[in-house]
C-alpha positions as CSV (number, residue, x, y, z in Angstrom):
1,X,0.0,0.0,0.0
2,X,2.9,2.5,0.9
3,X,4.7,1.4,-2.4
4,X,1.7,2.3,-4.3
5,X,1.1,5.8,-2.4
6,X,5.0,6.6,-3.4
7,X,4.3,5.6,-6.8
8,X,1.0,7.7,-7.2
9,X,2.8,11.3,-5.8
10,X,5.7,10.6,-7.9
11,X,3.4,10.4,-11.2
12,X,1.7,14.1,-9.7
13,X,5.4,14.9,-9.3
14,X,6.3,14.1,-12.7
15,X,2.8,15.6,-14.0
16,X,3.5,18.6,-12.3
17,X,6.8,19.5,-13.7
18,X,5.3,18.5,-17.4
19,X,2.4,20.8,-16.8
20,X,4.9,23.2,-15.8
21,X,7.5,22.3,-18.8
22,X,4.7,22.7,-21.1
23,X,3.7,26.3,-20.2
24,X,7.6,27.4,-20.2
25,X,7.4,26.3,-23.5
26,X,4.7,27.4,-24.7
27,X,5.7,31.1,-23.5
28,X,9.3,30.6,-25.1
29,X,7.1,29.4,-28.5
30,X,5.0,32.7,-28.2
31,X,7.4,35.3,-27.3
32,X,10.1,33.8,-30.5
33,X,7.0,33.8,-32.7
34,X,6.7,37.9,-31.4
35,X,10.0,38.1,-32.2
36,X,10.0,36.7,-35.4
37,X,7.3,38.8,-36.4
38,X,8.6,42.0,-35.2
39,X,11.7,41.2,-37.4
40,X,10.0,40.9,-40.6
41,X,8.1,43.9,-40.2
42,X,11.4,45.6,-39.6
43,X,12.9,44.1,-43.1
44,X,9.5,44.6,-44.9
45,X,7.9,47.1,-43.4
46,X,9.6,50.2,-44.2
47,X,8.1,52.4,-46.7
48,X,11.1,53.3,-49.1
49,X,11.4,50.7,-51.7
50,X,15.3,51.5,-52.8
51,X,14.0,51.3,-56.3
52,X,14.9,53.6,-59.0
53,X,13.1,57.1,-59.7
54,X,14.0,60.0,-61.6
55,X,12.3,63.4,-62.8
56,X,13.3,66.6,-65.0
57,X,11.3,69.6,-64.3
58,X,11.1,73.2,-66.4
59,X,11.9,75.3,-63.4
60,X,10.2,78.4,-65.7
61,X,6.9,76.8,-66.7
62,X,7.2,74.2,-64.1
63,X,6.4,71.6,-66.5
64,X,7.3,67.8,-66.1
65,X,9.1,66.9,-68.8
66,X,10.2,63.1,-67.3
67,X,9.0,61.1,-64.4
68,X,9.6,57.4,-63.6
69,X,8.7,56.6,-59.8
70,X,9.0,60.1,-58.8
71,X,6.5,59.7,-56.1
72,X,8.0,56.6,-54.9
73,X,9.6,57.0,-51.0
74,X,13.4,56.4,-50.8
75,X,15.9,57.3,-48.6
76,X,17.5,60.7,-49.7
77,X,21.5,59.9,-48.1
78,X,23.2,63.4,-48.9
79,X,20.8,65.0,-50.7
80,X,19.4,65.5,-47.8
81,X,22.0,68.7,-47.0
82,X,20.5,70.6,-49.5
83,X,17.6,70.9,-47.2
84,X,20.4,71.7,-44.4
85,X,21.9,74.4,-47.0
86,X,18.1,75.9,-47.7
87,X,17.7,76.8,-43.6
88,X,21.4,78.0,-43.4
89,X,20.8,80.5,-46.8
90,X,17.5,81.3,-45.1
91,X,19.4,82.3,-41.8
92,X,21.5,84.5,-43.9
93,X,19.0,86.2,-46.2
94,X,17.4,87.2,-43.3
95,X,20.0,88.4,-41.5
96,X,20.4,86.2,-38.7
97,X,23.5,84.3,-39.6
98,X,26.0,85.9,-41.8
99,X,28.7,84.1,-43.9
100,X,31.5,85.7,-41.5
101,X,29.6,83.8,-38.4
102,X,31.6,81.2,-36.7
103,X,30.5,77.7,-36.1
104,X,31.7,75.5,-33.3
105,X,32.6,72.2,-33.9
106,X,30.9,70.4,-30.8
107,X,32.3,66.9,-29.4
108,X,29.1,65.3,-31.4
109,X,29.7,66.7,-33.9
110,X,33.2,65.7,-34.0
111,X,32.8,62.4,-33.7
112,X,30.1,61.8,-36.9
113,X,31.4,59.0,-39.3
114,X,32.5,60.2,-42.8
115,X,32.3,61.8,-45.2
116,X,33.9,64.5,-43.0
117,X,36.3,67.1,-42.5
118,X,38.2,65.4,-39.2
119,X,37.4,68.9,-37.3
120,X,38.5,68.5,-33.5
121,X,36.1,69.3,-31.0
122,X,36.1,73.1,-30.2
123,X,37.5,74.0,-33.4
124,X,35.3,76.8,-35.4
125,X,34.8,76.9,-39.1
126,X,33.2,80.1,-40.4
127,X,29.5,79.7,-42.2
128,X,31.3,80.1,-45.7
129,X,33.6,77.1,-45.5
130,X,31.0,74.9,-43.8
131,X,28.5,75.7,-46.8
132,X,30.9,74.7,-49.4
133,X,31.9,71.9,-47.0
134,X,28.2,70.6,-46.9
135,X,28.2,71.3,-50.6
136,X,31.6,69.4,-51.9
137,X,32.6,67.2,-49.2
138,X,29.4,66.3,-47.5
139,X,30.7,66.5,-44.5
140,X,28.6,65.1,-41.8
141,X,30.6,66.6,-38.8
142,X,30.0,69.8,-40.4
143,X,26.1,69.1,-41.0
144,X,25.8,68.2,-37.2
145,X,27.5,71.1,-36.3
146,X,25.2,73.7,-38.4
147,X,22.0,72.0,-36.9
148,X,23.1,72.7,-33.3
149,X,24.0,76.2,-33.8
150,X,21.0,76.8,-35.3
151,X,18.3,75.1,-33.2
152,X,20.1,73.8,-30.5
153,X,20.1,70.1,-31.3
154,X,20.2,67.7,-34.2
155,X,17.0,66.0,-33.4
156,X,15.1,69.9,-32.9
157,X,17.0,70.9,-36.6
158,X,15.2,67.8,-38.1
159,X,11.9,69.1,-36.8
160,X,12.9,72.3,-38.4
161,X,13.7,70.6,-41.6
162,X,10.7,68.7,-41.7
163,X,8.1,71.2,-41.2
164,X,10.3,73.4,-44.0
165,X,9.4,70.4,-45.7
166,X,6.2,70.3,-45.5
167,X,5.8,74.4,-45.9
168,X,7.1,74.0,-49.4
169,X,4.8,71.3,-50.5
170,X,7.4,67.9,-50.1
171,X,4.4,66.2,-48.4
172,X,6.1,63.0,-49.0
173,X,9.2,64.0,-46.8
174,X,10.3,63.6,-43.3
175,X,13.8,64.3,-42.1
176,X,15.3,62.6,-38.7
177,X,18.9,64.4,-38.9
178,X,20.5,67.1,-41.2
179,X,23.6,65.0,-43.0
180,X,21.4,62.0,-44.6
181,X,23.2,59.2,-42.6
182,X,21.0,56.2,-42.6
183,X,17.5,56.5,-40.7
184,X,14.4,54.3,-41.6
185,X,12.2,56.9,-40.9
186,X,14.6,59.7,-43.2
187,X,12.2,59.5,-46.6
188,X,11.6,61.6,-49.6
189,X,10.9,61.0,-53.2
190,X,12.4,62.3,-56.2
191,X,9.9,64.6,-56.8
192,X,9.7,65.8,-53.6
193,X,13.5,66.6,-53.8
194,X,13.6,68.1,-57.5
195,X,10.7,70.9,-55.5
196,X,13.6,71.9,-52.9
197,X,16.1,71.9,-55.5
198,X,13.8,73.9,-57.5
199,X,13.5,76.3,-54.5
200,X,16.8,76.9,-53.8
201,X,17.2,78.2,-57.5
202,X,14.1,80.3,-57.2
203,X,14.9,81.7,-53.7
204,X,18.5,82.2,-53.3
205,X,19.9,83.5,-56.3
206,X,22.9,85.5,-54.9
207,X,23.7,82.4,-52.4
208,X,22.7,79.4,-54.8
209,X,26.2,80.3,-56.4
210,X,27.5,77.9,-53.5
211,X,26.4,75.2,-55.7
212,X,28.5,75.6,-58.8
213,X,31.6,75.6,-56.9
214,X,33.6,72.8,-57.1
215,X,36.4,72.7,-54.6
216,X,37.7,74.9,-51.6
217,X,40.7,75.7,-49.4
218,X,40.7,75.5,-45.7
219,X,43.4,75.5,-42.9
220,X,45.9,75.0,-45.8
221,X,44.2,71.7,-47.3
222,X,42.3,71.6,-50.8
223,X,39.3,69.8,-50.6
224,X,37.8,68.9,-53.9
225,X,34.0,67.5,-55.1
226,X,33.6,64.1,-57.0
227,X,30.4,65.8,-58.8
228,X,30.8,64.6,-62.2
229,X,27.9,65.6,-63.6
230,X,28.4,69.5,-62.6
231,X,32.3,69.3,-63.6
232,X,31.6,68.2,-67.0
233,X,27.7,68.4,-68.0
234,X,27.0,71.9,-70.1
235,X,25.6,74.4,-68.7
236,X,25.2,72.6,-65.0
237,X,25.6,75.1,-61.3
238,X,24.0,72.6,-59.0
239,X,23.6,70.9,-57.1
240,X,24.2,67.5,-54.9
241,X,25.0,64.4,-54.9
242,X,24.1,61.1,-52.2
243,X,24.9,57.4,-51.3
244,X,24.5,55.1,-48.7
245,X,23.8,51.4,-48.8
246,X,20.4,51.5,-48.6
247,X,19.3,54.1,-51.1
248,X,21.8,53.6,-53.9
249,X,23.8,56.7,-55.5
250,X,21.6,60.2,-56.1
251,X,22.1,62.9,-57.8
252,X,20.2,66.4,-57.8
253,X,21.6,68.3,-60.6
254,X,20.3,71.6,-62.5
255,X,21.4,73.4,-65.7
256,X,20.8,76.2,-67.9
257,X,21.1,76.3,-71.7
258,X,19.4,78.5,-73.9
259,X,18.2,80.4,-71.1
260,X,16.0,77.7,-70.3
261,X,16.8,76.3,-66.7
262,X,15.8,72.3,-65.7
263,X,16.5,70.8,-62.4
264,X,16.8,66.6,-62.2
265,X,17.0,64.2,-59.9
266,X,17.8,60.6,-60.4
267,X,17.6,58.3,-57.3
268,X,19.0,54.3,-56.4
269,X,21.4,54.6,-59.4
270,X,23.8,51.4,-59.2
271,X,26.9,53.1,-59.4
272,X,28.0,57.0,-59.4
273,X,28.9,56.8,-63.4
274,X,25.4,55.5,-64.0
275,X,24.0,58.3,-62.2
276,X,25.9,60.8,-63.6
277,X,25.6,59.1,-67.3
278,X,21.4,59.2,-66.7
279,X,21.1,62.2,-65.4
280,X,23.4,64.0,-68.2
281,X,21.0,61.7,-70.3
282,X,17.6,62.7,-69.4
283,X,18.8,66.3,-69.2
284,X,19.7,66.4,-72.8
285,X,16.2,64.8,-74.4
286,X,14.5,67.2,-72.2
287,X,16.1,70.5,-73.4
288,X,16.6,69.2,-76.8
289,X,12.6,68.8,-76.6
290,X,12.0,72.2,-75.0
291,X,14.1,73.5,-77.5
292,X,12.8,72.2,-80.4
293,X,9.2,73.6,-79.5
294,X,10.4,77.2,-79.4
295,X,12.1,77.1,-82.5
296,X,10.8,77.2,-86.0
297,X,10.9,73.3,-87.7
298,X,13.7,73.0,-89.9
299,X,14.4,69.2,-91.3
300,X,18.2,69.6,-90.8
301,X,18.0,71.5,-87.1
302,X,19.9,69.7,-83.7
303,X,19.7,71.7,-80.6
304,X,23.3,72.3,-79.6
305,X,23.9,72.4,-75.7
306,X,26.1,75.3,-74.4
């Protein structure tokens, strides 16, 4: 009778931890099933796509003379600081900032990963140099370092960018910092861009200068741009080039020719020739068919670029 007792509470026992066993894993099974799930909505749940897009816009009529995607969300990389550059020439136009100011290079700042000028921490650039360095070298220590003198923070000049943003009509753009490192949530479209390019153009004329410039001098170094399409493209002054990983190479680019002024952008190119090549492409069939429409026909006419 006692053996059979024993017997009996050890099979409870042994039902007990089972029962037990079964509910640990059953709450391991849940919670790697949550986690699973969570995981593919990170890789498939963002809203940029990567994919290819590309627009040419007649700034004067505003016409769109070539669109593929342009509505598309990617992730702008560097083009990002022309949004940077339009706050900073909007600081100077209205007298706030001038391009004399000085700019502290804050410990941050200092420490952003490249492109970037290698400033120490404390050092000071003045506005002029960090616009061309923003412009040409892209330099993210630079970037960081304009957003906190102007609003304090990166994460508060973001804010600033964004409602910018959404002022000029990019209602398919939000901006988390002011360089274009990556950030899932960091989205435009190419026709959202090709508006703020069109801006600065229409805006800034005396500063949008800083965008035809192709290398500059500072603290005895010359720092070059690797702007292709601006260097040898006819007739281009603007504006920006962009790469990371996830978005592929971009270019923002605008020209004049014939007194007629288009501004392009070209997004998730392979590689920075093909962006260059397609842009200088696109750019060409779109004057050479502006051209041609304000021109009487002639049989043996070709629109020469200058």
């Amino acid at each position: 009778m006692l053996h059979c007792n024993n017997a009996i509470l050890q099979n409870q026992s042994s039902l007990k931890i089972m029962i037990k066993q079964t509910v640990q894993f059953k709450v391991i099974l849940k919670n790697t099933i949550i986690i699973c799930f969570a995981v593919l909505l990170l890789i498939g749940g963002s809203e940029a796509k990567s994919k290819y897009a590309s627009i040419i816009i007649d700034l004067d009529s505003g016409k769109v003379l070539h669109t593929v995607n342009a509505t598309t969300k990617n992730y702008p990389a560097s083009l990002t600081k022309m949004m940077t550059v339009y706050l900073i020439f909007e600081q100077v136009q209205n007298s706030i900032l001038s391009t004399n100011s000085l700019i502290t290079i804050s410990a941050r700042a200092s420490r952003q990963p490249r492109s970037k000028l290698w400033l120490e921490p404390n050092s000071k650039i003045t506005l002029d140099k960090a616009i061309l360095a923003l412009i040409i070298r892209s330099a993210n220590d630079v970037a960081v370092a304009i957003a906190e003198h102007i609003s304090g923070s990166e994460k508060a000049f973001a804010r600033l960018m964004t409602e910018k943003a959404q002022e000029l009509g990019m209602k398919n753009t939000t901006f988390k910092n002011a360089s274009g490192l990556p950030n899932r949530a960091q989205l435009s479209t190419a026709e959202d861009l090709a508006l703020l390019a069109s801006q600065l153009t229409k805006e800034f004329p005396s500063l949008y200068k800083y965008f035809s410039k192709t290398d500059f001098k500072l603290n005895g170094n010359i720092y070059r741009g690797h702007n292709k399409f601006l260097q040898k493209y006819p007739g281009a002054d603007g504006l920006k080039t962009g790469y990371i990983r996830a978005s592929g190479y971009n270019l923002a680019g605008s020209a004049v020719n014939h007194n007629i002024r288009l501004v392009g952008v070209v997004l998730g190119s392979k590689s920075a020739k093909e962006r260059d090549r397609h842009l200088s492409s696109l750019m060409t069939k779109a004057f050479a068919s502006v051209i041609e429409k304000q021109l009487p026909p002639h049989p043996n006419y070709k629109p020469q670029l200058y």
